[in-house]
N, C-alpha and C positions, 0 to 999 in steps of 0.2 A: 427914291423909288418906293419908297414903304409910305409917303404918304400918297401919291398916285395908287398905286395899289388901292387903299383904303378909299379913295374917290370914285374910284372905274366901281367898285365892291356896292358903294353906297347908294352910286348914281343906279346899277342893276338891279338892287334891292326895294330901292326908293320906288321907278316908274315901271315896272310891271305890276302886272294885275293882281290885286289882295284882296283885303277884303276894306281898307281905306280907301284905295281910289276905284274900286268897281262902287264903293255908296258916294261917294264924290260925286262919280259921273251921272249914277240916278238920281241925285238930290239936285243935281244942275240941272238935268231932263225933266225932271218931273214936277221938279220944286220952284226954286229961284237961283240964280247964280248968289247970290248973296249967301243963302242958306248953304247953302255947298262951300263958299268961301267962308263961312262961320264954321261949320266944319271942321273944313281944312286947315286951321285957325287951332282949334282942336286939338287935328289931331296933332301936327308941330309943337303943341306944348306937351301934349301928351308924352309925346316921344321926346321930347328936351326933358323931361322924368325920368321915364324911363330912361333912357341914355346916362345920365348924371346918377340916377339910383344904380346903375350897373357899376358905372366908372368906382363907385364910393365901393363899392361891395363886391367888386370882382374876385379876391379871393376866397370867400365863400362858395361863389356859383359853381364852384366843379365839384362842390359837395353836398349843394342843398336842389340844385336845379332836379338833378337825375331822379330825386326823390319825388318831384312834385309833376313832372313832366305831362306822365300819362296821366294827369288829372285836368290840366291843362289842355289836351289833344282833345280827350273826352269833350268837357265845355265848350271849346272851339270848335269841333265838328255838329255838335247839338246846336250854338249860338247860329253860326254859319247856313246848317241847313233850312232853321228856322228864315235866315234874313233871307234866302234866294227862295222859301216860300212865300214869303211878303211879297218880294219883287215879281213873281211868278202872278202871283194873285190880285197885284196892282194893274195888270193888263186887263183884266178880265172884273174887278169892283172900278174902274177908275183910279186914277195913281196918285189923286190929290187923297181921296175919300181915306184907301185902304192902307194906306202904308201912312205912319203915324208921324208929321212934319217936326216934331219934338226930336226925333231920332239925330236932327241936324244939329243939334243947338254945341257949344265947345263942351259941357263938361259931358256929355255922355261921348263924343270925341275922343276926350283926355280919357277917361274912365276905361275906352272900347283899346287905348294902348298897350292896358296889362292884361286883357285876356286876349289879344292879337298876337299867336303863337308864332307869323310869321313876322311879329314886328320887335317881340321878346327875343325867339331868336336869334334875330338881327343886329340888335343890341348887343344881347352876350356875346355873339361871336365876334362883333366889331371890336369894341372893346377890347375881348381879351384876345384877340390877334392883333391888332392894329395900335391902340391907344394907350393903355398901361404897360406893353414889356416894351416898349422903344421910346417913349416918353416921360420921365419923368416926373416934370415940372407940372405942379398943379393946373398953372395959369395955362400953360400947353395944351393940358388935358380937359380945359374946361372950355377952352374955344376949340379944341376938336367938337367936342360933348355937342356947341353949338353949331357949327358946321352942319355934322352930323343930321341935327334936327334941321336945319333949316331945308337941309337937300331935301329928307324926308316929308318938309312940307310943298316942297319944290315938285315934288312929284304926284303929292295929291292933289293938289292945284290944278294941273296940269291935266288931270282927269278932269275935273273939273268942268276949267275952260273948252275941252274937247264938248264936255258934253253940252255944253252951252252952244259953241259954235256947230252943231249937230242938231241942235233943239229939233228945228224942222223937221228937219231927215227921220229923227230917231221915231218924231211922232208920227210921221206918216208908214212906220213901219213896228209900232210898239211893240204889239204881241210877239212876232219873230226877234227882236231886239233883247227885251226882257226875259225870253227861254232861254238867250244865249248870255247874258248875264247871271240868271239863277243855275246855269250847265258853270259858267265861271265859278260861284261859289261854291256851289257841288265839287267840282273838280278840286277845287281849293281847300274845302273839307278835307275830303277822302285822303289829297295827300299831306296832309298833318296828321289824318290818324297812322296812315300808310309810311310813316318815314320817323 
């Protein structure tokens, strides 16, 4: 039951909207599927870091996290509002010109996993509910650790491919598309600082 738990948790966290698969699905739209699957690539290893830097350090985090949090939020609502002005403003210079195709490549992916407050988060809570008091065994905890990430990549993907098989659509509706993309991050901001 507690690893279902831990799946139903992952699979929720993993494929709603963040701030990984809302750049997913514009880097698929806008960019190449490739570039987006480099990404996505990314950010999976990113988070297979993160996740394994958690698993090792878990007894630390209930005493170093609280300390650094609201610095964290801070960065993450500034990073955040910044990207949905990009996106905002790619409708309106061109989406190839104005938003900077580098943004896709894995290490700034990997890099965007530890100041992703909803992906930090995520980790620490999985972790230390799920992975370290009911398991044990290293080996356990390190193919969860993998799991974990893979689902994570599973769901940026996933944005992805949406946005790929959308291409069309999305470009014959950009502007309205992209406001409700950059309302996504906004929104996504707000409640990291809000929570």
């Amino acid at each position: 039951m507690i690893l279902l738990n831990m799946l139903i948790y992952a699979v929720v966290a993993s494929f709603t909207p963040g701030p990984n698969n809302i750049m997913a699905l514009f880097f698929s739209q806008n960019l190449t599927f490739k570039k987006a699957l480099r990404f996505s690539f990314g950010v999976g290893l990113g988070f297979l870091a993160l996740l394994f830097l958690s698993n090792i350090f878990n007894e630390s985090h209930n005493t170093f996290f609280p300390k650094i949090e609201i610095f964290m939020k801070v960065f993450a609502f500034i990073y955040l509002i910044y990207l949905a002005y990009k996106v905002l403003m790619s409708s309106i210079g061109g989406p190839k010109k104005s938003f900077n195709e580098n943004y896709s490549n894995i290490t700034y992916a990997m890099i965007l996993q530890f100041i992703n407050p909803k992906g930090v988060i995520y980790a620490l809570t999985v972790i230390s509910t799920f992975v370290t008091p009911n398991y044990s065994n290293w080996i356990t905890q390190l193919n969860l650790v993998i799991l974990l990430a893979f689902i994570g990549f599973l769901g940026t993907l996933s944005w992805a491919i949406l946005g790929t098989i959308l291409k069309v659509w999305i470009a014959n509706h950009e502007l309205p598309f992209n406001i409700i993309m950059s309302c996504l991050l906004i929104y996504v901001a707000f409640s990291i600082v809000l929570h």
